[in-house]
N, CA, C, O and CB atoms as a CASP TS submission, in Angstrom:
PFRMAT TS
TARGET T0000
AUTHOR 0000-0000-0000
METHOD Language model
MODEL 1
PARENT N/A
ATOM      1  N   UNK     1      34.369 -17.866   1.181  1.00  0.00           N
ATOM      2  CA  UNK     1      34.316 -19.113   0.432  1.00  0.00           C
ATOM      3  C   UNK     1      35.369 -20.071   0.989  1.00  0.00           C
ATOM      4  O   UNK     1      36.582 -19.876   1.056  1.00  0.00           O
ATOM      5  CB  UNK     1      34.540 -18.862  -1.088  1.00  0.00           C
ATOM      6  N   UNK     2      34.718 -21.073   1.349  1.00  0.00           N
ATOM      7  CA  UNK     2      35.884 -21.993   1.973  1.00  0.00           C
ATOM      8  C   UNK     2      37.036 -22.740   0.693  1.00  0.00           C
ATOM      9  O   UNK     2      36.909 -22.872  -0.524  1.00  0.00           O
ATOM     10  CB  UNK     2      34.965 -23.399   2.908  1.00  0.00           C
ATOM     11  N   UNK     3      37.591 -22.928   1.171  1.00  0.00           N
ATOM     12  CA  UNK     3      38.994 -23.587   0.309  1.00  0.00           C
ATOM     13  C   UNK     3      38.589 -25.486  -0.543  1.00  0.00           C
ATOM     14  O   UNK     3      38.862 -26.045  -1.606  1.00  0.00           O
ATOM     15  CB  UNK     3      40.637 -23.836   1.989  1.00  0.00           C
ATOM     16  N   UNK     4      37.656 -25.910   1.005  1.00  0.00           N
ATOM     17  CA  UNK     4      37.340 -27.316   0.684  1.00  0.00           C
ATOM     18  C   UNK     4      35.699 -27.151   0.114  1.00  0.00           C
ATOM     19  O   UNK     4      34.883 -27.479   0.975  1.00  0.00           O
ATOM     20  CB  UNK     4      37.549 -28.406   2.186  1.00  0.00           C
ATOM     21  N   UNK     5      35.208 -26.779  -0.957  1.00  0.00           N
ATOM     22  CA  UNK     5      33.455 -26.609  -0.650  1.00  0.00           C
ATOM     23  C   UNK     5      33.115 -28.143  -0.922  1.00  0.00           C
ATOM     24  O   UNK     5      32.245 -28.432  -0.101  1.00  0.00           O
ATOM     25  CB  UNK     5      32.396 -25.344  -1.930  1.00  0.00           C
ATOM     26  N   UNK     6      33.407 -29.237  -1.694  1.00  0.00           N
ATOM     27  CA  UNK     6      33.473 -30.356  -1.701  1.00  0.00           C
ATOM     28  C   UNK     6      33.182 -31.438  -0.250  1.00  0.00           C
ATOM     29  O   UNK     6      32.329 -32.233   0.144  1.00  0.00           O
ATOM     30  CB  UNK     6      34.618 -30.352  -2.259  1.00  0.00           C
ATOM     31  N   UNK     7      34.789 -30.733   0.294  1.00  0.00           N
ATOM     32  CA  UNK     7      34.209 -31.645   1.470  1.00  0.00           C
ATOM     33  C   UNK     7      33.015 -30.971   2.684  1.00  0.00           C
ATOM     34  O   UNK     7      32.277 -31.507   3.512  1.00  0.00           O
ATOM     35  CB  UNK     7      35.633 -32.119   2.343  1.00  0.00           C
ATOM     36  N   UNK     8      33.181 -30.081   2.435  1.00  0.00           N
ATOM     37  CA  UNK     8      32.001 -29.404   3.260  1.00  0.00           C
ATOM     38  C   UNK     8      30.773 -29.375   2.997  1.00  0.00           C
ATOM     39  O   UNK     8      30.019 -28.518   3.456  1.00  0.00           O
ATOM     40  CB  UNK     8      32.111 -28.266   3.406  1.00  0.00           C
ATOM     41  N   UNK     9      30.440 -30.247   2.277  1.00  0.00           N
ATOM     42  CA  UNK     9      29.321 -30.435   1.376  1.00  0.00           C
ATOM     43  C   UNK     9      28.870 -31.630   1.444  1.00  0.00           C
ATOM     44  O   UNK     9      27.663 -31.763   1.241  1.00  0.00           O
ATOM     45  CB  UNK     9      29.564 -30.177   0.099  1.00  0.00           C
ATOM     46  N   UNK    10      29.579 -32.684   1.707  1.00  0.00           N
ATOM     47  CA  UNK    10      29.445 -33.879   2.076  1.00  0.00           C
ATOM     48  C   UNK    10      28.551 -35.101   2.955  1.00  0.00           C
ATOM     49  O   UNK    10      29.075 -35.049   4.067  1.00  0.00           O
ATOM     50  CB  UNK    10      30.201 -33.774   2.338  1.00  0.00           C
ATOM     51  N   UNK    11      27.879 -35.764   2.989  1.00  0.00           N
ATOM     52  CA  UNK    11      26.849 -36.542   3.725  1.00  0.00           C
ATOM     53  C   UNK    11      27.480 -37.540   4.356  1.00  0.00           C
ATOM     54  O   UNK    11      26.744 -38.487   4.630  1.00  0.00           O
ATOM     55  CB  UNK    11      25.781 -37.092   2.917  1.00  0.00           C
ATOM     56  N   UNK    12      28.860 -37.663   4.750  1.00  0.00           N
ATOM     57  CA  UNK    12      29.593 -38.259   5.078  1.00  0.00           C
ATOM     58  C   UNK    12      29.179 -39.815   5.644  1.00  0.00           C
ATOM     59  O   UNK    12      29.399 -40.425   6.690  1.00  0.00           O
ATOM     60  CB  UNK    12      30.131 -37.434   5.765  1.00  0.00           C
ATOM     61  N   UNK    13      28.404 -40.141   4.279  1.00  0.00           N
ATOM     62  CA  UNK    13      28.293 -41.869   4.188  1.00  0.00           C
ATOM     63  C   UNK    13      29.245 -42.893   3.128  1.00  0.00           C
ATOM     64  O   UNK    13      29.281 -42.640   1.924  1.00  0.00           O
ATOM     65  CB  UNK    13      26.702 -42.178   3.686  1.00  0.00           C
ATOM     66  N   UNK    14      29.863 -43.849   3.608  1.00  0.00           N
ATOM     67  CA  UNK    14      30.823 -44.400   3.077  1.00  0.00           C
ATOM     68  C   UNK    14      30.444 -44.613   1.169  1.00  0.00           C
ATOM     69  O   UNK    14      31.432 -44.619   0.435  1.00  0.00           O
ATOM     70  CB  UNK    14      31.027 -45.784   4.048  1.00  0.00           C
ATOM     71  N   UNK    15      29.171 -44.756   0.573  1.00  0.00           N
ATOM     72  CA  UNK    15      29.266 -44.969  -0.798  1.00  0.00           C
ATOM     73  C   UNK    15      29.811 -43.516  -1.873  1.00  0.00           C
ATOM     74  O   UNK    15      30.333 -43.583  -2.986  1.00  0.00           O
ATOM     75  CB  UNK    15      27.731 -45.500  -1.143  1.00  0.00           C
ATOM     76  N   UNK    16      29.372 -41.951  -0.854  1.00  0.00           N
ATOM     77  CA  UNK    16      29.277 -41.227  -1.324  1.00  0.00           C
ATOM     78  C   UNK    16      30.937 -40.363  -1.195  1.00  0.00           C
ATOM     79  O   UNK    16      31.342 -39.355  -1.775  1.00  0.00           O
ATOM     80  CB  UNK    16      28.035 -40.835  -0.912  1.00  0.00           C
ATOM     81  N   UNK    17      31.528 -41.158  -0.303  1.00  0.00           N
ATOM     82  CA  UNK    17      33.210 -40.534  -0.358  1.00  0.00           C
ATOM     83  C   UNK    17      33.647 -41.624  -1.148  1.00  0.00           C
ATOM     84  O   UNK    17      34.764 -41.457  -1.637  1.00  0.00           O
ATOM     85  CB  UNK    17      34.251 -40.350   1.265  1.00  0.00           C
ATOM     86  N   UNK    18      33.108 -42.644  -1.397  1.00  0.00           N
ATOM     87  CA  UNK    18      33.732 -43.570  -2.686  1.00  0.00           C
ATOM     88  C   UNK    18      33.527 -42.937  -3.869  1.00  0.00           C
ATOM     89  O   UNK    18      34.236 -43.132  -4.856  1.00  0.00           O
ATOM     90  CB  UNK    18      33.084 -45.024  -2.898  1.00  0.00           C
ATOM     91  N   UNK    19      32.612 -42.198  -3.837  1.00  0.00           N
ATOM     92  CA  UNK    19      32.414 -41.624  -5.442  1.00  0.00           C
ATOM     93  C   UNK    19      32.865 -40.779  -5.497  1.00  0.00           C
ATOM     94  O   UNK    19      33.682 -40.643  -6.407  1.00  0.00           O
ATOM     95  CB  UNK    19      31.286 -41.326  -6.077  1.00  0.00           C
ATOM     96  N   UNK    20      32.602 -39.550  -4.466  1.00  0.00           N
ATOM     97  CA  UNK    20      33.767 -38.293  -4.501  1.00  0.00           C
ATOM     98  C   UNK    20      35.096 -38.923  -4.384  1.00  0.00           C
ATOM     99  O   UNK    20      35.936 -38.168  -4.874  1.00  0.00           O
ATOM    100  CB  UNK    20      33.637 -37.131  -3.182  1.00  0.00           C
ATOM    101  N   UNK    21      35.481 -39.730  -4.045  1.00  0.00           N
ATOM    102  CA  UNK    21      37.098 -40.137  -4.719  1.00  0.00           C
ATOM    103  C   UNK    21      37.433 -40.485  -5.454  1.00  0.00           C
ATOM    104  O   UNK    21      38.653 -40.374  -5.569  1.00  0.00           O
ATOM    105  CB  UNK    21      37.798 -40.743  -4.455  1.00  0.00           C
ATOM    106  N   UNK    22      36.531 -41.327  -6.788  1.00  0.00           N
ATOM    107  CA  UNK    22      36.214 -41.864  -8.159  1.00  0.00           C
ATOM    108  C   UNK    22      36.174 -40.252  -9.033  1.00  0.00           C
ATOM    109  O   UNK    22      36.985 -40.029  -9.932  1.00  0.00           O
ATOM    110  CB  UNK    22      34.495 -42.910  -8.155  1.00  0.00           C
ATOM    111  N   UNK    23      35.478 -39.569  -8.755  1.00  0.00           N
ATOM    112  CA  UNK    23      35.307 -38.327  -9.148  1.00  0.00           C
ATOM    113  C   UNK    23      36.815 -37.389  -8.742  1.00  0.00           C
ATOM    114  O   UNK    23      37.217 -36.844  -9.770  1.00  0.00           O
ATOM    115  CB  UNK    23      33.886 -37.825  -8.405  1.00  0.00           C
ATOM    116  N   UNK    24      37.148 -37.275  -8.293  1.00  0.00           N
ATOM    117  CA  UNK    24      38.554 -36.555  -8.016  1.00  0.00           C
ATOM    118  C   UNK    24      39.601 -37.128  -8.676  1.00  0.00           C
ATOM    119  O   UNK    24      40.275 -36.347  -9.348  1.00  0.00           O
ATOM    120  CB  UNK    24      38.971 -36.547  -6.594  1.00  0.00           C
ATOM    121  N   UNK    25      39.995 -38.528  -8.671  1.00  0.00           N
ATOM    122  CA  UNK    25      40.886 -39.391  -9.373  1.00  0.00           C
ATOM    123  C   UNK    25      40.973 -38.755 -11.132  1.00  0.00           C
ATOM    124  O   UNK    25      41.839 -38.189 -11.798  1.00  0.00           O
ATOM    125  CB  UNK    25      40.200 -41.103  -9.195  1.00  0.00           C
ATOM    126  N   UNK    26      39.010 -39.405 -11.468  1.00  0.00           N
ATOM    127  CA  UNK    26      39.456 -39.117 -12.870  1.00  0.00           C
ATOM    128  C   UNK    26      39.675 -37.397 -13.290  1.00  0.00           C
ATOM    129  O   UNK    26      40.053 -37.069 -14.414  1.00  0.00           O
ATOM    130  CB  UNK    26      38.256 -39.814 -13.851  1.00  0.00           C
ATOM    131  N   UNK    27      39.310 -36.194 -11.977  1.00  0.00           N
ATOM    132  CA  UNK    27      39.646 -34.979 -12.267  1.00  0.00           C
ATOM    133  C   UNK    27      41.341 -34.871 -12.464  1.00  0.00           C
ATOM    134  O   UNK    27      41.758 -34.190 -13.401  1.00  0.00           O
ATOM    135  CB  UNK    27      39.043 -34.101 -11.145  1.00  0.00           C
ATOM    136  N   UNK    28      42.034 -35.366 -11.813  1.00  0.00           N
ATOM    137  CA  UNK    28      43.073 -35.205 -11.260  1.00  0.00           C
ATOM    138  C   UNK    28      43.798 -36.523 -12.735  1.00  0.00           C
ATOM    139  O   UNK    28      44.718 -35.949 -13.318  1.00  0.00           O
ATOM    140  CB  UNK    28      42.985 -35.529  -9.282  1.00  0.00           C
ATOM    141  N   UNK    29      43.621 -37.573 -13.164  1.00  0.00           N
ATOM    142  CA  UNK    29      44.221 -37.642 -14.255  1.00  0.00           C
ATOM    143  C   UNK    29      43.267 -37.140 -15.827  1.00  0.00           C
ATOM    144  O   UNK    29      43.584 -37.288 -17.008  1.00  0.00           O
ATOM    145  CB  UNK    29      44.695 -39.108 -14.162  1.00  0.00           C
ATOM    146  N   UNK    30      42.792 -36.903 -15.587  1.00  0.00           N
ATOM    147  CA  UNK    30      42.719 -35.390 -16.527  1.00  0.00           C
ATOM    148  C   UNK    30      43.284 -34.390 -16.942  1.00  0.00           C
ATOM    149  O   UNK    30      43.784 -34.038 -18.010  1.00  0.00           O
ATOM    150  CB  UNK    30      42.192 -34.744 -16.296  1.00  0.00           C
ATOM    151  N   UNK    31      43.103 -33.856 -15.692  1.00  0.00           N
ATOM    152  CA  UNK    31      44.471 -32.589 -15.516  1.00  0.00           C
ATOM    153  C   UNK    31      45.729 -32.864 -15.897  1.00  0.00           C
ATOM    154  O   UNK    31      46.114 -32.140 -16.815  1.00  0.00           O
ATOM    155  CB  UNK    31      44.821 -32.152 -14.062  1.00  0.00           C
ATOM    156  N   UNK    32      46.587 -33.740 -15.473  1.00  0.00           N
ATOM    157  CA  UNK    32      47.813 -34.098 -15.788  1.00  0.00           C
ATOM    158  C   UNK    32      47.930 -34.902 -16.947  1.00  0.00           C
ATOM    159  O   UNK    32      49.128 -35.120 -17.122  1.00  0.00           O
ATOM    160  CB  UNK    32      48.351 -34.672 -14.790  1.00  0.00           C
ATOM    161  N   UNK    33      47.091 -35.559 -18.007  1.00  0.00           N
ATOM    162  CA  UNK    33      47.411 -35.707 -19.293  1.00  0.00           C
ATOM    163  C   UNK    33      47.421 -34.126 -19.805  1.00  0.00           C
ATOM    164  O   UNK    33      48.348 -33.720 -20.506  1.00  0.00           O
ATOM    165  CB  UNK    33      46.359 -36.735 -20.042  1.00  0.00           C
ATOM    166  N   UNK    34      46.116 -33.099 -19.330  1.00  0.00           N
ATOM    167  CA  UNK    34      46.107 -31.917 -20.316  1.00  0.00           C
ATOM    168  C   UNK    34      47.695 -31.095 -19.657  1.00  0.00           C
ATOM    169  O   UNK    34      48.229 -30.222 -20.341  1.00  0.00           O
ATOM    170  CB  UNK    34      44.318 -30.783 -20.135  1.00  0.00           C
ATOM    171  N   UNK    35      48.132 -31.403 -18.662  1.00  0.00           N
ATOM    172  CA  UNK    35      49.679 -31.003 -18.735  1.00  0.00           C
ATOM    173  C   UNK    35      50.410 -31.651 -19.448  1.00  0.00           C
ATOM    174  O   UNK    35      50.890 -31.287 -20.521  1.00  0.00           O
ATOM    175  CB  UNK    35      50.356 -31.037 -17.635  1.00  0.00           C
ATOM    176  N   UNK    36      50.522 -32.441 -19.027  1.00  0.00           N
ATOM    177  CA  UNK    36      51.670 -33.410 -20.230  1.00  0.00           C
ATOM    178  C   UNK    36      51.594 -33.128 -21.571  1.00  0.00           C
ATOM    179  O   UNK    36      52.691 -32.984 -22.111  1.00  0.00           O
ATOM    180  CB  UNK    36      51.407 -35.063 -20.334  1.00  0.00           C
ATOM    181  N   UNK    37      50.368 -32.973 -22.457  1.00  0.00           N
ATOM    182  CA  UNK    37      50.121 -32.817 -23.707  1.00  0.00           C
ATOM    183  C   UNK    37      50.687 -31.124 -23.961  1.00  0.00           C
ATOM    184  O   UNK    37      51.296 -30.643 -24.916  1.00  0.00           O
ATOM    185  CB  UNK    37      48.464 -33.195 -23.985  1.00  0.00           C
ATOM    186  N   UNK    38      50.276 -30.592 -22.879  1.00  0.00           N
ATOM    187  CA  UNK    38      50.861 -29.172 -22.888  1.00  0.00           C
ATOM    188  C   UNK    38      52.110 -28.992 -22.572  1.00  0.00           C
ATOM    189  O   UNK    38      52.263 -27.783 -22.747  1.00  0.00           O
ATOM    190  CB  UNK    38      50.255 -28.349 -22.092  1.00  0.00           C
ATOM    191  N   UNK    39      53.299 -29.513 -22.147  1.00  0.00           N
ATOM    192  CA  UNK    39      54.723 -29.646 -21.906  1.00  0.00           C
ATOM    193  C   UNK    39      54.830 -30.141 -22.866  1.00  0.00           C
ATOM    194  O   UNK    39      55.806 -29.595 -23.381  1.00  0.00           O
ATOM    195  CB  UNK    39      55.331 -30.266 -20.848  1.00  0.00           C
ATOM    196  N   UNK    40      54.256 -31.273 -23.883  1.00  0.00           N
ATOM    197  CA  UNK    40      54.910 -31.853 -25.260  1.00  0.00           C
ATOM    198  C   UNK    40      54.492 -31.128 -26.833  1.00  0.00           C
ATOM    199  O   UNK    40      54.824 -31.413 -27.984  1.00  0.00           O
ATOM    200  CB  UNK    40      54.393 -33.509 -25.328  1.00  0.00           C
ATOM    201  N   UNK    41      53.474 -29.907 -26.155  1.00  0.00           N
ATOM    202  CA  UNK    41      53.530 -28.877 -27.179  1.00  0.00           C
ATOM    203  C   UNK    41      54.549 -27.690 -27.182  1.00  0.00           C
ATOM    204  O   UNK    41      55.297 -27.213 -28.035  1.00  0.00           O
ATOM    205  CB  UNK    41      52.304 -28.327 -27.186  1.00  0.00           C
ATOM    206  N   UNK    42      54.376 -27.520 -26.386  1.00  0.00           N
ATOM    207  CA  UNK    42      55.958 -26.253 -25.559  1.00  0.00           C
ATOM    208  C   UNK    42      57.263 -26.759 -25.997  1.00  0.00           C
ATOM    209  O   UNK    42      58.120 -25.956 -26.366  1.00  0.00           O
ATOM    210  CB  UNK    42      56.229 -26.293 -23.421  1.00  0.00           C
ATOM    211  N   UNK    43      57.546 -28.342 -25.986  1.00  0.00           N
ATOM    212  CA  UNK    43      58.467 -28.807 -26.099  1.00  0.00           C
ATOM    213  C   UNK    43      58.720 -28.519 -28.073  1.00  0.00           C
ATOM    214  O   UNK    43      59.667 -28.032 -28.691  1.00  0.00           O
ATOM    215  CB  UNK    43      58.298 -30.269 -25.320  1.00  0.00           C
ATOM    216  N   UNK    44      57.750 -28.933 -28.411  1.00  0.00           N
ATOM    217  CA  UNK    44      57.859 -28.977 -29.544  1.00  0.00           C
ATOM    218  C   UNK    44      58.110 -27.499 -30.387  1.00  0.00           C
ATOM    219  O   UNK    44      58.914 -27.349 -31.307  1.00  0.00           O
ATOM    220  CB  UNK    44      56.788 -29.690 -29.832  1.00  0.00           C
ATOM    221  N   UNK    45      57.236 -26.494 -29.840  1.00  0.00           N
ATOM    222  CA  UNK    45      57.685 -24.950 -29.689  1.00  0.00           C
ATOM    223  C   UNK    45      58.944 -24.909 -29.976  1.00  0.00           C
ATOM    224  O   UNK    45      59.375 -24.756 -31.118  1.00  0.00           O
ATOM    225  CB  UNK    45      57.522 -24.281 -28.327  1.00  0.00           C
ATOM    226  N   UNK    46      59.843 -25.083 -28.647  1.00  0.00           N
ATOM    227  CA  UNK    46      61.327 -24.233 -28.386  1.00  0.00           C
ATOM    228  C   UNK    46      61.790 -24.586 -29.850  1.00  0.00           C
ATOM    229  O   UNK    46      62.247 -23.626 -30.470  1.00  0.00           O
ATOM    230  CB  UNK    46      62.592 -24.895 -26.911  1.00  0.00           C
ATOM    231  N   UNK    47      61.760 -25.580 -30.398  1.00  0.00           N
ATOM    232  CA  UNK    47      62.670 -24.907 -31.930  1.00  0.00           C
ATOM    233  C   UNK    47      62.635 -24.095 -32.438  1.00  0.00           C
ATOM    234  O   UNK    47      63.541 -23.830 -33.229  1.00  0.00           O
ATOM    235  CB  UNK    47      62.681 -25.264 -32.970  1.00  0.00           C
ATOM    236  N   UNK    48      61.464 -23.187 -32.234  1.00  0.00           N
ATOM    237  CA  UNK    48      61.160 -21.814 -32.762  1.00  0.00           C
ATOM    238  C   UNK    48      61.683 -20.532 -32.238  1.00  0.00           C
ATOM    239  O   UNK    48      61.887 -19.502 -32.880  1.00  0.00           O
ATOM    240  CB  UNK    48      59.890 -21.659 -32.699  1.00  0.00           C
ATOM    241  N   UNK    49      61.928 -20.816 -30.577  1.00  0.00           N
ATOM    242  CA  UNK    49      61.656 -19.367 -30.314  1.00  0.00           C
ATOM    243  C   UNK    49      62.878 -19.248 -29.856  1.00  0.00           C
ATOM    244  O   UNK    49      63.553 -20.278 -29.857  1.00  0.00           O
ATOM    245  CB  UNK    49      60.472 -18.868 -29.360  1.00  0.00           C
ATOM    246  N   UNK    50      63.457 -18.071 -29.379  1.00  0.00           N
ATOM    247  CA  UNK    50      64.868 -17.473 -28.893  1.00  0.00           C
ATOM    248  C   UNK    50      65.369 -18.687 -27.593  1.00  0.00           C
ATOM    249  O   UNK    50      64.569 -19.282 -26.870  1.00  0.00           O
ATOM    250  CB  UNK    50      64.602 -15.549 -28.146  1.00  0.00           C
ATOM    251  N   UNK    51      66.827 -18.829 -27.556  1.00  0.00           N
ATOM    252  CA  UNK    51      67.245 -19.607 -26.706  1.00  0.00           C
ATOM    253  C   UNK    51      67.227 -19.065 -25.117  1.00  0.00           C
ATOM    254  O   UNK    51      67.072 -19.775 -24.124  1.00  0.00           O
ATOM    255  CB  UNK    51      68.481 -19.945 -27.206  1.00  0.00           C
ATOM    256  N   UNK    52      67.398 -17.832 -25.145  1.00  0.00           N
ATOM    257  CA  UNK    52      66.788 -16.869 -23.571  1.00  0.00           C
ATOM    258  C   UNK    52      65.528 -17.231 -23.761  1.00  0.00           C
ATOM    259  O   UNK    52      65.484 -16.023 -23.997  1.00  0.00           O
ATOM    260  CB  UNK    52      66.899 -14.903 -23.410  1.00  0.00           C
ATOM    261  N   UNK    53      64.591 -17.598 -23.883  1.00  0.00           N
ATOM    262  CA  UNK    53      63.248 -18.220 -23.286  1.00  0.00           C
ATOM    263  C   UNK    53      63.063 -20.016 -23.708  1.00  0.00           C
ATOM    264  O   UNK    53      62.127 -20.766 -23.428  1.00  0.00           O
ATOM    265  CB  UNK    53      61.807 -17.208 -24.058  1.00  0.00           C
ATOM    266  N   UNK    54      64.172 -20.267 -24.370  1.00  0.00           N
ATOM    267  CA  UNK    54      64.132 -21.961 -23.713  1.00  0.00           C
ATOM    268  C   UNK    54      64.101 -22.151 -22.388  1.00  0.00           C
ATOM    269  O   UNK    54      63.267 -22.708 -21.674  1.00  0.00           O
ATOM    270  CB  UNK    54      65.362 -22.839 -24.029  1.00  0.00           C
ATOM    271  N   UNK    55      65.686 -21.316 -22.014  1.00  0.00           N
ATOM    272  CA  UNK    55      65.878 -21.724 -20.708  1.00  0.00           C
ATOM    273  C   UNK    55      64.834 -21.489 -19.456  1.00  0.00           C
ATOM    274  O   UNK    55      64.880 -22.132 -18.407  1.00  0.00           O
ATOM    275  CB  UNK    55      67.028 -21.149 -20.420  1.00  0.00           C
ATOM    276  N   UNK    56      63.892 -20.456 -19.756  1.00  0.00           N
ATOM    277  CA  UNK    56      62.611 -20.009 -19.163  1.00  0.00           C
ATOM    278  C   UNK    56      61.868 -21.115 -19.105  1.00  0.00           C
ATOM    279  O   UNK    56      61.604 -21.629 -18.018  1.00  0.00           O
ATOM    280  CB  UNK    56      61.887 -18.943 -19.877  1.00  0.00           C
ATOM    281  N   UNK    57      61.479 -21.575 -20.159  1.00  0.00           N
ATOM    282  CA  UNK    57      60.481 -22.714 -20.536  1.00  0.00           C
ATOM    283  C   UNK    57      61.236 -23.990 -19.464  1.00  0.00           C
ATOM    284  O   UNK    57      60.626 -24.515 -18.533  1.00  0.00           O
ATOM    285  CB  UNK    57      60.497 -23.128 -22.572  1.00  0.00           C
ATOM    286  N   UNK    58      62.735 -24.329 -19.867  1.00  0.00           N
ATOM    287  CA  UNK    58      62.997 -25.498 -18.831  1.00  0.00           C
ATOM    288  C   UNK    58      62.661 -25.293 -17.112  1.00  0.00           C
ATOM    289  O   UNK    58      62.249 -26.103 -16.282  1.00  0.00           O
ATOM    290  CB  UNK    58      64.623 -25.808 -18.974  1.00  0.00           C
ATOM    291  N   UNK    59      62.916 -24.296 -17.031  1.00  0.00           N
ATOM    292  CA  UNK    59      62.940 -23.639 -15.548  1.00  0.00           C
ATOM    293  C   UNK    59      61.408 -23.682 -15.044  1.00  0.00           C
ATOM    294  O   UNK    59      61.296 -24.176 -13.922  1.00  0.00           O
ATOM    295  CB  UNK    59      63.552 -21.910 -15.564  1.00  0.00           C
ATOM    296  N   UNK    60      60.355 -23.316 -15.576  1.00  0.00           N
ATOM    297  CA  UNK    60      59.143 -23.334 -15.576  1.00  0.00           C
ATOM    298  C   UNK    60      58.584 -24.469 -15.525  1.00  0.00           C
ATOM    299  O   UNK    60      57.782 -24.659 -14.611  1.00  0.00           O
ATOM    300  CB  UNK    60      58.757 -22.768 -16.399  1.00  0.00           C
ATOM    301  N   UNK    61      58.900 -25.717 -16.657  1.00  0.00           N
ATOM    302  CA  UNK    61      58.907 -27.176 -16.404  1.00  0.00           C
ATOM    303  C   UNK    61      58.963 -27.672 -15.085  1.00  0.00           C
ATOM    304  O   UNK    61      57.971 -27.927 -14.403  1.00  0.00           O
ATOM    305  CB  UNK    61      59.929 -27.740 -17.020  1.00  0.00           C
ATOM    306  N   UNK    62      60.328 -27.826 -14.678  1.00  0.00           N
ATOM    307  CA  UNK    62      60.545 -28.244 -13.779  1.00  0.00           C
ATOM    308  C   UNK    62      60.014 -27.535 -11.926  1.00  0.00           C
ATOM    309  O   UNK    62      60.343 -27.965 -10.821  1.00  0.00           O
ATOM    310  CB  UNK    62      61.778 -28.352 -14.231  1.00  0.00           C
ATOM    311  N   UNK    63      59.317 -26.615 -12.213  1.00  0.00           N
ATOM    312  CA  UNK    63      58.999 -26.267 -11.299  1.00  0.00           C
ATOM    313  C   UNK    63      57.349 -26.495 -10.651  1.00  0.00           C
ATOM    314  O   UNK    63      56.518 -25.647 -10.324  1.00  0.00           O
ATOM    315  CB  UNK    63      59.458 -25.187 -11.507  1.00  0.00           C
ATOM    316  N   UNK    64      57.292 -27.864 -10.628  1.00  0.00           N
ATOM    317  CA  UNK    64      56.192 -28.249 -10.282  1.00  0.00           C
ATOM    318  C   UNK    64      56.328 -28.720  -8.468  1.00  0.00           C
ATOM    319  O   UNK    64      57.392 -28.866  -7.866  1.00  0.00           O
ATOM    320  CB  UNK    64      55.806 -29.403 -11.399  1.00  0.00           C
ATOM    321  N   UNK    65      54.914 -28.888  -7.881  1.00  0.00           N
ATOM    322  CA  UNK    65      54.625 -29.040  -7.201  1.00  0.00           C
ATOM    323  C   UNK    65      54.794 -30.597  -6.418  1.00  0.00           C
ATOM    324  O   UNK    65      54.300 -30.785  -5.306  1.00  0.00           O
ATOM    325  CB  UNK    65      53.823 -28.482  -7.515  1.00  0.00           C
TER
END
């Protein structure tokens, strides 16, 4: 299974990489509201849970890509 099946899949005419990039955009801010909403639930968490897995939780945060 290739890594890209998207682009390998492609008819490589200019309207149709406009849309596969319209299509990726809104995948891609998608994704990162459903992170964000998920870091501001976690966030809201740590009042609950032991302070040895706050610091987990910050460490984990910040370890993005």
């Amino acid at each position: 299974m290739s890594e890209t099946p998207r682009v390998d899949r492609v008819h490589w005419n200019h309207a149709y990489l406009k849309e596969e990039a319209y299509k990726l955009e809104r995948e891609l801010n998608a994704a990162n509201e459903r992170i964000k909403r998920l870091e501001e639930a976690g966030d809201a968490h740590m009042e609950w849970v032991p302070v040895s897995f706050q610091s987990a939780w910050r460490k984990a945060k910040e370890a993005k890509p």
